[in-house]
C-alpha positions as CSV (number, residue, x, y, z in Angstrom):
1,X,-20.6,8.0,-20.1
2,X,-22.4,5.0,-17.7
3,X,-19.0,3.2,-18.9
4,X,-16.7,5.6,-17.2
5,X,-18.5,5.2,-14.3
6,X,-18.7,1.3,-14.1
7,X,-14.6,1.7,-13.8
8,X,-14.6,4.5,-11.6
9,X,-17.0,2.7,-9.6
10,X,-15.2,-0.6,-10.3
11,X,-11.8,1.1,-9.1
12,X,-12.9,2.4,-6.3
13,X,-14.3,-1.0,-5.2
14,X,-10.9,-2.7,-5.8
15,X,-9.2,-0.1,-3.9
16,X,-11.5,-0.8,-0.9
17,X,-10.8,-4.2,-0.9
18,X,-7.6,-4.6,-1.5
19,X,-7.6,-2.2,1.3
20,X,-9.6,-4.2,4.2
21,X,-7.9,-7.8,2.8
22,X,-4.8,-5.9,3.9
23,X,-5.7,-4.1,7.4
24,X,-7.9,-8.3,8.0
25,X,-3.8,-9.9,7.2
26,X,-2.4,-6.9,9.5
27,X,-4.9,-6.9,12.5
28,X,-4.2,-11.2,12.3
């Protein structure tokens, strides 16, 4: 059970960064 929360949690993270890398590149 904490297991599929480390990769929801773990996803989610990704997904946010992947996210601000991208608006940082766009916004430069």
């Amino acid at each position: 059970r904490w297991v599929f929360i480390g990769v929801a949690l773990i996803g989610i993270a990704v997904a946010i960064h992947a996210r601000i890398d991208d608006w940082k590149r766009g916004q430069r």
